[in-house]
C-alpha positions, -999 to 999 in steps of 0.1 A, spaced: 647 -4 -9 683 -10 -23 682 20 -43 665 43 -14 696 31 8 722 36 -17 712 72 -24 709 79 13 747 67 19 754 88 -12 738 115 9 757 111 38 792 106 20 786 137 3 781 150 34 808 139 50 829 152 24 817 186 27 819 187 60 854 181 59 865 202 30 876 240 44 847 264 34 849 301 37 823 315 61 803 343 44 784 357 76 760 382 68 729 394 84 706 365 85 666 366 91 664 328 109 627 326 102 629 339 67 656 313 63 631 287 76 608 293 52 632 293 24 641 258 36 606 245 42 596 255 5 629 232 -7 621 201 15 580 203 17 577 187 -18 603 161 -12 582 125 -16 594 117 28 574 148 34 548 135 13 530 123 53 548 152 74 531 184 82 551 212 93 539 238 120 560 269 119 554 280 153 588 312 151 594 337 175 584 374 165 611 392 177 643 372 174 669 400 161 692 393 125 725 374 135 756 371 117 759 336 101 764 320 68 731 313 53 743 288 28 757 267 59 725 272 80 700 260 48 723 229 47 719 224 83 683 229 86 678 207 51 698 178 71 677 180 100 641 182 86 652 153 63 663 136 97 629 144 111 606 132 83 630 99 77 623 92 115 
């Protein structure tokens, strides 16, 4: 348990300190439910997935929008691993 809770504060330190470093946003044409899978094939074999089941229920015609991918993995990572954890 110790070591489960010291890697998630790790986790969120990191975080934090990414959060608050200045990025360059790369916005590019971005598929959203392409990038969802991307992100469900990272997280799925994580061992707090292990009793999760994702549904992918995505919407067929949403149109590209401009974004940086790398950003939205990250934020899509954080909130499936908030999801699964709760």
């Amino acid at each position: 348990m110790i070591m489960s809770e010291t890697t998630r504060c790790k986790r969120i330190v990191a975080d934090l300190l990414n959060f608050a470093r200045q990025q360059e946003v790369l916005a590019q044409a971005t598929d959203v439910n392409a990038l969802l899978d991307e992100v469900i094939e990272i997280v799925a074999p994580l061992p707090e997935f292990n009793q999760v089941q994702i549904k992918r229920f995505y919407a067929t015609d949403l149109p590209e929008i401009q974004a940086d991918s790398e950003q939205l993995k990250q934020v899509f990572v954080n909130l499936l691993k908030n999801a699964a954890e709760a």
